[in-house]
Structure formats: C-alpha cells, structure tokens
ZAFI-394186 format. One record per residue (C-alpha): z negated, x, y negated; residue number from 1; residue in one letter. Coordinates in steps of 0.001 Angstrom, whole numbers, plus 500000, padded with zeros to 6 digits. Each point is the difference from the previous one (the first is absolute). Example, Ala and Ser with C-alpha at 12.3 -4.5 7.8 and 13.67 -1.06 7.14 Angstrom:
2
<<492200,512300,504500>,1,A>
<<500660,501370,496560>,2,S>
//
This chain:
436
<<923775,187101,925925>,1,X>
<<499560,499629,496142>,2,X>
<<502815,501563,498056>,3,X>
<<498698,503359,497896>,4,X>
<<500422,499815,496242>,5,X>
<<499814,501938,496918>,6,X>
<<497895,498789,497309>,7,X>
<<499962,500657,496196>,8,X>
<<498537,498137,497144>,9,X>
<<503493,498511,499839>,10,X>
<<501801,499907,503073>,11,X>
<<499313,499177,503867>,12,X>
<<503421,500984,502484>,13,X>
<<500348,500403,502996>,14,X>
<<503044,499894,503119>,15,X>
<<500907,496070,499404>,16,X>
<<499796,500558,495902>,17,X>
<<498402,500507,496774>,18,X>
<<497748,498002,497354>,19,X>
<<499691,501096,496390>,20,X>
<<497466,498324,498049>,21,X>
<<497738,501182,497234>,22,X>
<<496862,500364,502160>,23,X>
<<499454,500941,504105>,24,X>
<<498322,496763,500568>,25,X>
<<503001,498252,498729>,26,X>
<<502478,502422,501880>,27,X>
<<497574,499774,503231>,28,X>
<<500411,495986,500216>,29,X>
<<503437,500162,499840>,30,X>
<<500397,503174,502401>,31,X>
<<498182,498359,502775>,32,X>
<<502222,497066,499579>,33,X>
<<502669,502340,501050>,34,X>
<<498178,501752,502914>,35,X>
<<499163,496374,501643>,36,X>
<<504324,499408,500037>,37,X>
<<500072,498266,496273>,38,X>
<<503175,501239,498001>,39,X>
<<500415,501025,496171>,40,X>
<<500161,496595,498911>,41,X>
<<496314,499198,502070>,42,X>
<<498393,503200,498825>,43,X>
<<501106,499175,496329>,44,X>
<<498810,496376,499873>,45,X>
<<496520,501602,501774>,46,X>
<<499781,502549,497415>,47,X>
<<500642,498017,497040>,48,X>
<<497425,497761,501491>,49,X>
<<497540,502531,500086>,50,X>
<<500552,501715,496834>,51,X>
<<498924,496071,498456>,52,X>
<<496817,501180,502098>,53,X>
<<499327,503149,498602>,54,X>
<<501581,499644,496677>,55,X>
<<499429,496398,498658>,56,X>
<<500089,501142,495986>,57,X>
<<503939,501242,501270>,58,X>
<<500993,497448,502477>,59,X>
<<498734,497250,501682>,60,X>
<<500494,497359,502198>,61,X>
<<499611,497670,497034>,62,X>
<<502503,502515,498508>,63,X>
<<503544,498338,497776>,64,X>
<<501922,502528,501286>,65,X>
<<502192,501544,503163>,66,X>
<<503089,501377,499537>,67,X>
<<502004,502209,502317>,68,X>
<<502923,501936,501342>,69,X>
<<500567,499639,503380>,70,X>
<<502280,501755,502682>,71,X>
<<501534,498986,503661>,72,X>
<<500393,503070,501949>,73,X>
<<502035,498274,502394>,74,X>
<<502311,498628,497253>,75,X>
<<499518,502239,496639>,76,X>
<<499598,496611,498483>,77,X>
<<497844,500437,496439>,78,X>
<<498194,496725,498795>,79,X>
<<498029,499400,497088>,80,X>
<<496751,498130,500511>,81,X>
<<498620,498377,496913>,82,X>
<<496704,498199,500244>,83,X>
<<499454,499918,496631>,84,X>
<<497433,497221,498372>,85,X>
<<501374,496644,498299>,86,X>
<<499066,498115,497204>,87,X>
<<497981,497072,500778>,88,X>
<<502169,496901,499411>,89,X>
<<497952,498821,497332>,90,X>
<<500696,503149,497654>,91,X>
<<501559,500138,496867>,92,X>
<<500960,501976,497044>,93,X>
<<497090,499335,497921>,94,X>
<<497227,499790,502305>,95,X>
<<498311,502815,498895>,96,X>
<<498305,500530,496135>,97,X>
<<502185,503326,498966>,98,X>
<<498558,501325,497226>,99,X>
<<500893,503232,497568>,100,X>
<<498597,503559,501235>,101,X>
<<497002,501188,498337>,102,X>
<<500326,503622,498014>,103,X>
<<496937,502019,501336>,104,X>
<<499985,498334,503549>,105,X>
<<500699,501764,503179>,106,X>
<<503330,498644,501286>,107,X>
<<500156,497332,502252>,108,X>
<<502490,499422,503178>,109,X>
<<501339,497451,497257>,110,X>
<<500278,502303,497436>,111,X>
<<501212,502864,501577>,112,X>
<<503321,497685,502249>,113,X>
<<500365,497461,497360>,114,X>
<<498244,500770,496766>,115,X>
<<497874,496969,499412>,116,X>
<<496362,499179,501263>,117,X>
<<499887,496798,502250>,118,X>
<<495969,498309,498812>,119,X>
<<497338,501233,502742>,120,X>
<<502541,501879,501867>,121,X>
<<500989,496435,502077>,122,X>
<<503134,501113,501473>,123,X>
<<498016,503809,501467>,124,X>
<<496843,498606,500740>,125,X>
<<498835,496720,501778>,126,X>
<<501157,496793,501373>,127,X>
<<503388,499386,497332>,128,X>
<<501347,503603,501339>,129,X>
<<499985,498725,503701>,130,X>
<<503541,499296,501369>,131,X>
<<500906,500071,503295>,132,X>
<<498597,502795,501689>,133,X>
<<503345,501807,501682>,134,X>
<<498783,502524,501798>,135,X>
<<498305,498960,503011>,136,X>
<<503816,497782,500771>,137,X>
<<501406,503212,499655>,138,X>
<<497655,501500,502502>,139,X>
<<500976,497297,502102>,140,X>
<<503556,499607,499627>,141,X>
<<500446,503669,500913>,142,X>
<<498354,499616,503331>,143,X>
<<501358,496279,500986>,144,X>
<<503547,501797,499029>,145,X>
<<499974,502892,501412>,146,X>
<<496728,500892,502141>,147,X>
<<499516,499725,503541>,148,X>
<<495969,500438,500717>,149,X>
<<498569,496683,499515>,150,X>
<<498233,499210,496545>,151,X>
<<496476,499601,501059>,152,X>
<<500146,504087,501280>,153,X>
<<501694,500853,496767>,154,X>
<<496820,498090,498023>,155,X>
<<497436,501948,502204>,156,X>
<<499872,503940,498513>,157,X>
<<498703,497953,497133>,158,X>
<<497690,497644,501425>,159,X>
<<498726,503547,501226>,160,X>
<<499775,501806,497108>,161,X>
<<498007,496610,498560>,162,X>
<<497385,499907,503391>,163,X>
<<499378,503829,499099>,164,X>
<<499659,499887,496267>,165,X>
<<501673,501538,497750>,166,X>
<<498847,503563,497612>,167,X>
<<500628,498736,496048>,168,X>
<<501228,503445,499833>,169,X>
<<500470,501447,496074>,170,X>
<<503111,498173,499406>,171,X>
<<498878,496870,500634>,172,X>
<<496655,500149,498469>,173,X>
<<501688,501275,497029>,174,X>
<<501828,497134,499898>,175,X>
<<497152,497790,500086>,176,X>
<<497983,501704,497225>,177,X>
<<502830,499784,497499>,178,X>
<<500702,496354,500957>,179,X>
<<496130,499322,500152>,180,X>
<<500090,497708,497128>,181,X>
<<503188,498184,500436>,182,X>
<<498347,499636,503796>,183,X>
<<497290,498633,499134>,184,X>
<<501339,497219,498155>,185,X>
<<500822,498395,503024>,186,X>
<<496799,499523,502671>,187,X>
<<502284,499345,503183>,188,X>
<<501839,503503,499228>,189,X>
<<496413,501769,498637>,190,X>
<<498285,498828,503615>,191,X>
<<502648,501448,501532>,192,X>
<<500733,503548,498446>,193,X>
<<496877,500632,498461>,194,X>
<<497339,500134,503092>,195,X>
<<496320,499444,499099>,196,X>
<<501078,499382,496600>,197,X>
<<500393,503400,499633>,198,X>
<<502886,501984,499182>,199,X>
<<501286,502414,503129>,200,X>
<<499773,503363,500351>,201,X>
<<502867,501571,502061>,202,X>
<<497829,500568,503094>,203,X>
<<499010,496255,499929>,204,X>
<<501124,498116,502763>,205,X>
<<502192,496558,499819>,206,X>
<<499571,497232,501963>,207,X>
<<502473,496945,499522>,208,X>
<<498587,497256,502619>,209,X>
<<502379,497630,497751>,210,X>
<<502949,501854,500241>,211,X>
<<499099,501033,504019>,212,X>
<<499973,495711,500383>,213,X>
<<502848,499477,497752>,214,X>
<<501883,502517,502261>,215,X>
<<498768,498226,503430>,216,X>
<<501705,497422,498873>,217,X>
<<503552,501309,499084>,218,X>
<<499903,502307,503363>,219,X>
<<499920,496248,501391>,220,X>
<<501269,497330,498300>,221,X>
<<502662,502653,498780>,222,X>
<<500926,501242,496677>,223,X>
<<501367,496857,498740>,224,X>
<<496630,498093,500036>,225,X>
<<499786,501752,496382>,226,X>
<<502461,498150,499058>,227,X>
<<500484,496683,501602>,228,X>
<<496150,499394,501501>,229,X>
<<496449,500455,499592>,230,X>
<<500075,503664,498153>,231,X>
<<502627,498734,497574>,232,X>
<<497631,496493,499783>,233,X>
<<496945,502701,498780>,234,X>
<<502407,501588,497632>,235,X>
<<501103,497125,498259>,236,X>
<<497092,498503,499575>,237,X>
<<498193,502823,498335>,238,X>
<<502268,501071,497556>,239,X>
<<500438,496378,498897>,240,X>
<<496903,499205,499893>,241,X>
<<499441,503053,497798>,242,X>
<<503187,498612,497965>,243,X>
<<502418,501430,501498>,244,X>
<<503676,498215,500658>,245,X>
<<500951,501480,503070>,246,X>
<<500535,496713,503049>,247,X>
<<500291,500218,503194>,248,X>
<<503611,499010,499774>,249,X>
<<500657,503205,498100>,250,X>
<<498384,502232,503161>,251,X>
<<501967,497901,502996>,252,X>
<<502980,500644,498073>,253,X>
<<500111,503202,499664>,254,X>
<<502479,501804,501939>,255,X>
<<500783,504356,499914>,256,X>
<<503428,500697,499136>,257,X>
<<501812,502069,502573>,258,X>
<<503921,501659,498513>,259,X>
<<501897,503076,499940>,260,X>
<<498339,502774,497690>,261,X>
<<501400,501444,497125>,262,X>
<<502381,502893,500873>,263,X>
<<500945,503024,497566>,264,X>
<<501199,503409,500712>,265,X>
<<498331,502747,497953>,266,X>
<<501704,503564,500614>,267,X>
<<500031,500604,503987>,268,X>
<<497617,497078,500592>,269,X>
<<499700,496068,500926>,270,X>
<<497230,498025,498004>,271,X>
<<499024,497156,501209>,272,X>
<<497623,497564,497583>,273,X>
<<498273,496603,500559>,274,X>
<<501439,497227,497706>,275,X>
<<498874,498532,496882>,276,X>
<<497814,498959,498613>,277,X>
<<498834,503363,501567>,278,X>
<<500389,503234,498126>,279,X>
<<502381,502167,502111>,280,X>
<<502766,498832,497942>,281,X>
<<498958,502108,497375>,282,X>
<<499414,503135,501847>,283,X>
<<503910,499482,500938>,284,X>
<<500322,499018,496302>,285,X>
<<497990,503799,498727>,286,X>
<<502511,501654,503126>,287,X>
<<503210,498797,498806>,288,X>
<<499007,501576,496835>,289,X>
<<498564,503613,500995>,290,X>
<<502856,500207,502202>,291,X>
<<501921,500133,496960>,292,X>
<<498034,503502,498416>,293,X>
<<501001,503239,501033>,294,X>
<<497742,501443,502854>,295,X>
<<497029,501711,498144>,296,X>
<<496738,501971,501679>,297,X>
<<497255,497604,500340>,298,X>
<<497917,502845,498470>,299,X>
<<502251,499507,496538>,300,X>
<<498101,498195,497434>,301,X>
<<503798,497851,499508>,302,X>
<<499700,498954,503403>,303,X>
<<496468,497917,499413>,304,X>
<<501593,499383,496281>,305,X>
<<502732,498315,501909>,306,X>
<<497859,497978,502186>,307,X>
<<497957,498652,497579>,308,X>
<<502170,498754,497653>,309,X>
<<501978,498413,503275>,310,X>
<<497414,497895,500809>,311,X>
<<498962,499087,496674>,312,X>
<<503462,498075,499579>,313,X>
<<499734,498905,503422>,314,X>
<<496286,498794,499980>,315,X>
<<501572,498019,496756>,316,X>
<<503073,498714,501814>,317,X>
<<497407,498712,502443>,318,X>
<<498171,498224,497439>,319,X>
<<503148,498521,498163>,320,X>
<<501816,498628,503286>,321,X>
<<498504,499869,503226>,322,X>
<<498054,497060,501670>,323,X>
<<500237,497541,502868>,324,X>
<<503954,499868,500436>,325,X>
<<499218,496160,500842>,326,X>
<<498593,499174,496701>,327,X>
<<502672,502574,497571>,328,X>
<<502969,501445,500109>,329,X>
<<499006,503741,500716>,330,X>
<<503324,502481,499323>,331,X>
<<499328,501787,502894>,332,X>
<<503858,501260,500406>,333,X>
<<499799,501090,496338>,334,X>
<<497439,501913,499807>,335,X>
<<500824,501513,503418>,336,X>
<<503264,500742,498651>,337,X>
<<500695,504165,499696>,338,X>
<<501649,498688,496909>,339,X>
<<496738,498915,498920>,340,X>
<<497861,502856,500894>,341,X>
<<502936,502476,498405>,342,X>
<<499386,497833,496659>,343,X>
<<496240,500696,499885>,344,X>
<<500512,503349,500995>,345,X>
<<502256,500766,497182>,346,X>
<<497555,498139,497390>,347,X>
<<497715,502513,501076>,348,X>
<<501724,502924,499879>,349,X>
<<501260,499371,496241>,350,X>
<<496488,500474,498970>,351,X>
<<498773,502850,502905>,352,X>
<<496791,500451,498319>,353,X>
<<498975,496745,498693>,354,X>
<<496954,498307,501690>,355,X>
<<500172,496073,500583>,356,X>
<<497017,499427,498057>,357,X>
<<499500,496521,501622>,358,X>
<<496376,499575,500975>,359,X>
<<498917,500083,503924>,360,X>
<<496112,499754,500153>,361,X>
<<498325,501496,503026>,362,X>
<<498796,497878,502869>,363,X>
<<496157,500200,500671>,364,X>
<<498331,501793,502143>,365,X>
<<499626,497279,503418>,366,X>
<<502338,500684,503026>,367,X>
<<502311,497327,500381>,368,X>
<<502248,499755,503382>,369,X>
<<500874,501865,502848>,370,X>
<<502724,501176,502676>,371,X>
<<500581,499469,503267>,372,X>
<<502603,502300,502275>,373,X>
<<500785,499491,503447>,374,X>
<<502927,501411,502921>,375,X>
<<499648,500066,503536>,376,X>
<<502126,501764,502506>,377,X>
<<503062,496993,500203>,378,X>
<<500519,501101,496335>,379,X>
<<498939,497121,498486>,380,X>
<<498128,500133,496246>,381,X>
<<497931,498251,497679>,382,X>
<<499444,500807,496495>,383,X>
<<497321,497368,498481>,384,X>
<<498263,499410,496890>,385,X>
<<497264,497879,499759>,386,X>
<<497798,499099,497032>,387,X>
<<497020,498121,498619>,388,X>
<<501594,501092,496381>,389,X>
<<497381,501913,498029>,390,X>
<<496011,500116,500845>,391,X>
<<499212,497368,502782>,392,X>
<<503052,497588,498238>,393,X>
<<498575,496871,498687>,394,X>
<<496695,501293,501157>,395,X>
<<499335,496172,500686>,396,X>
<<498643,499903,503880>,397,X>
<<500082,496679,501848>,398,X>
<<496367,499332,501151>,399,X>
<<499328,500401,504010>,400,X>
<<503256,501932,500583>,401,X>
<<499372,503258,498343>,402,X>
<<504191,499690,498577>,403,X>
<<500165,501613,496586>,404,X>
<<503610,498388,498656>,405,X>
<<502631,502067,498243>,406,X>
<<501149,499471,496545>,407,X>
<<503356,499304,500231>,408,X>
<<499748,498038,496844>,409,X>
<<500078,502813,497808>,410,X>
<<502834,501999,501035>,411,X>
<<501816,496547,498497>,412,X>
<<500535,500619,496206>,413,X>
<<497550,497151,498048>,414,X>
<<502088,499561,497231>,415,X>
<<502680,497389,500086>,416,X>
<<503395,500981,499753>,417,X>
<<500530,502785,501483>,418,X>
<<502091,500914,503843>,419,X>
<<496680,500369,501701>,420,X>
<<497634,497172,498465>,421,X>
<<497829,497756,501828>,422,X>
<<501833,497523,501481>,423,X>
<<498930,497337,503256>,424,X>
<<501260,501594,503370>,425,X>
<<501484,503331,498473>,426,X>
<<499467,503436,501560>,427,X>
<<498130,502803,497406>,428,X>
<<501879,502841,498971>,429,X>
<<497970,503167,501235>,430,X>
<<500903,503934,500156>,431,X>
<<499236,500437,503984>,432,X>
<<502675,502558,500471>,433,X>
<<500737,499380,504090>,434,X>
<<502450,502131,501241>,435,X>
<<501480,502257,502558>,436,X>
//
C-alpha cells in the first residue's frame, strides 16, 4: 500500500521521513525514494539529481559543485562531504587576460569578488571556466557511502521526470531570457535551452532527449562513466576542442573529499559546517563575533547595524585569507580564535556608528544554486548544496549529451598572487554555507 504524504511547494514527508527541496517535483523524487525503503542519504542523492532536472540554470549534473553535512543516526557521526570542482592540471596564474574595471559598466562576477575584469568573461563563460565538474561525484559518493537502494532506482525519478517533460515554469524561463544572449553564443547550449529557436514562455514544455540518453547511461554504466569512460570521453573532447584545457586525466582523478565538519558552539547550540574551501567557516567566523554583542531585539535598527558591519569584515577576511588549504596556509585557528572575534568586535565598537564604507556591489538578478534536506525515521540527515554557480555555469553544453558544465573557474581569483588564484589541481574558494 503506497505510503500517504503531504505535499507543499517545498516539502514531501511522510512515516519513513522528510525531503526539503525548493520545488515539489524535486521533494517528490526524493520522497518516493523513501517510500520504496531508500534512506536519507538515497532520497538526497535522488533529489539533488532531480533538482539538476528541473533546475539546470541552479544545478546540474554537469554542475562544479556538492558539498554536504551528513549524519549517522546509528552513530551521531557528522562528516563533511566536499565535492567541490578542481582546477584542470594545466591551469595557471596567468591564464586568463585580467584587465582594469570599466567606470560606467555594470559589475561583473569579476568585478564585484575580485575587482578586475577578466577579457570576454573567459573564466564565467565558456570552455576556459570548465574544471572538473564536482557535483555529480558528490551525488555519487553520498549514495556508494552511505545508501542502500541500488543506483540505477535512485537515477529513475529523473529519468521520469525527463520521459514526461518538464513545465519551464517562470523561474526558469526567466533565467533563460536574461541569459538569452550569453546562450546564444554557444549553438550546442542555444539547441538545447532555447526550443524552436525561440525563447520559452513558462508554460512551455522541456524536453531533454540528450540529457534522458546521457542519464541511461549513468543509471548503467554507473556514475563514474562521467568520469573515467565514454561521458567523460564526450566532455573532454568538446571543451578542448572549443579550447578548453580540461583532460581526461583531470576527470578520472578526481576524487570527493569525505572529513569531520567544522564544529563551533554558538550560545545553547552545536554548528556544524562543511570545510574549506567552502564558506561555513565564515558563518562560524560572523558567530564567534555576534556572540560577543549584548543580546538586542531583532526589531532594533543596532541589531541589523551589527550584522552588517559583521559580515562586511568577515566577507573581507574571506577575501584576504581563505582558499584551498592544499595550495595556502589558511589561519583557520586564528581567525576562529574568540580572541580574534573579541578584537574585531572591539574595533567596532570604538566607532558604534561608523559605516565600513568598503564597496560590496549587488549580484544580478539569475538564481544561482540550490538546497537539498533529507531525514528518515533511523535519524539519519543530509544537508546538501549543489551548484552550477551563477546562470547555467559556463553555459558551454557538450553536444549530444544535453550537460551544461559549471564554472568552477571563476570562483578561483584570476589575478596572480593572491590565496585563492588559479593554480593546476587546486580547489576554488566559494561561499556555499553547508551546515547543520
């Protein structure tokens, strides 16, 4: 007898557990993971892989990013699950053409993380932003780990929500119209998001026969064919032969990093945070620091003066020090430190009013990213991120597979020098906060 649920636009539960996604198809896929004996760790890798179905300018199975906090229930056991993208080994320093901002121009992701242009946008857009696309291992990696349906039934809620089509919805076409031009500059990704030649109107309906085959084939030949056999064969070969450096040494390489999470105690509670070069250390970072304030009502206009200028010097901490711990020596114990926090606290303080006048543009307007949630009834939980990185990535598709790849490129700073430049093999700083 099928298992009754309730259903919102973000949220499917029912007796063995609950799925919390940003739409019901997504929270669906995963919920009927659950119902046919799947645990959290089955529903989330189901979920995330549907949400690459339904939300491919977010996520994607192409996408450079998966990183998570996961829970035992039998144990209590936390682990951090970073799937983040690499540099191809062929990167360098001064691959890309950085150039001065121009006055008058809207800001660019370069201009607004690292206040320089980079010529034609190389390391956001195209072939030269590709590096290993993450997320899909992480996908993986959570199921082989901890799952117990097999991997084929965890593929299939997607492989159904391909066979049916899928509704552009607003968000989506949205996304489309405001990428249309960037799009279009690449005719494996216009053929593939822009149907007819047209752009979409939310009702419009989506069929992806490439992505449906590519999908086939990991459901399988298993998830690791992306890396090691024919899908990471296709991948190669398009992005270099569109001049791209990534090899097919990079992809069978590549290997998710599974370790304890961060762990900080703010007030009454645990937080637990994925490690770098993931963001959650600077959530802990902003804590340490509020923790320091006086309790004030959320409705008092010092409270939000507070927690602006807190992440303002934390957002610039992040910028100054953090990147892949492999490649630089991040001061994580400093600026963990309370002694730290009680220093930047008292800065502030000396000057209550005073505004840090430092500059922090706006993003644009295209969703980027999305969240997975999962716990089932043995009290085990998953809390995933999973990202293309802004607007469809690198929005370069490879031709017959329908895979849009992730920029991972430019969450890498493109000029030389610095704790988070381009370098062969290293991991990108980003500002996922995963945590728990």
């Amino acid at each position: 007898m099928q298992e009754e649920q309730v259903v919102d636009a973000h949220r499917a539960e029912g007796a063995r557990g609950v799925v919390v996604a940003e739409s019901e198809l997504v929270a669906r896929a995963g919920s009927g993971i659950l119902q046919q004996g799947g645990n959290a760790y089955d529903a989330a890798a189901a979920a995330c892989l549907a949400c690459s179905m339904v939300h491919p300018d977010k996520c994607g199975v192409g996408g450079y990013l998966l990183t998570g906090v996961v829970i035992d229930g039998a144990t209590g056991q936390a682990w951090s699950l970073d799937a983040n993208s690499r540099a191809p080994a062929a990167a360098h320093a001064e691959m890309y053409d950085v150039r001065p901002i121009v006055a008058g121009q809207s800001p660019s992701l370069n201009a607004r993380e690292y206040d320089c242009d980079v010529c034609d946008d190389a390391n956001v857009h195209g072939p030269l932003a590709v590096g290993v696309p993450g997320q899909l291992a992480g996908i993986g990696t959570l199921h082989d780990r901890w799952g117990q349906l097999p991997w084929a039934q965890v593929v299939q809620p997607s492989l159904d929500l391909l066979a049916d089509g899928i509704r552009f919805g607003e968000g989506l076409a949205n996304s489309v119209c405001a990428m249309e031009q960037v799009i279009r500059r690449f005719p494996a990704t216009a053929a593939h998001l822009l149907p007819h030649d047209a752009l979409p109107t939310p009702d419009s309906v989506w069929h992806r026969p490439d992505m449906e085959r590519t999908l086939e084939r990991l459901a399988t030949a298993g998830w690791r064919d992306f890396y090691e056999g024919d899908v990471a064969a296709a991948i190669v070969d398009a992005v270099g032969a569109a001049g791209g450096i990534l090899t097919r040494q990079d992809m069978a390489t590549f290997h998710p990093r599974i370790t304890e999470p961060y762990v900080a105690i703010y007030r009454d509670a645990e937080v637990l945070g994925a490690i770098l070069p993931n963001g959650p250390i600077s959530v802990l970072q902003a804590l340490n620091m509020l923790d320091c304030f006086d309790p004030v009502d959320v409705d008092d206009v010092r409270w939000w003066h507070r927690m602006t200028e807190v992440l303002k010097r934390v957002w610039r901490d992040r910028l100054t020090y953090l990147g892949d711990p492999d490649y630089t020596d991040v001061p994580i114990e400093r600026l963990l430190h309370p002694d730290y926090a009680r220093g930047r606290v008292e800065e502030l303080l000396s000057f209550p009013d005073h505004v840090d006048t430092q500059p922090f543009a706006a993003g644009g307007g295209v969703p980027e990213t999305s969240h997975v949630s999962t716990a089932d009834s043995d009290g085990n939980l998953v809390s995933a991120t999973i990202t293309q990185g802004g607007g469809f990535g690198s929005v370069f598709t490879v031709p017959g597979w329908g895979i849009i790849l992730g920029h991972g490129m430019c969450r890498l700073d493109p000029r030389p020098g610095g704790a988070n430049s381009v370098a062969g093999g290293k991991r990108p700083l980003n500002n996922v906060m995963t945590m728990v």
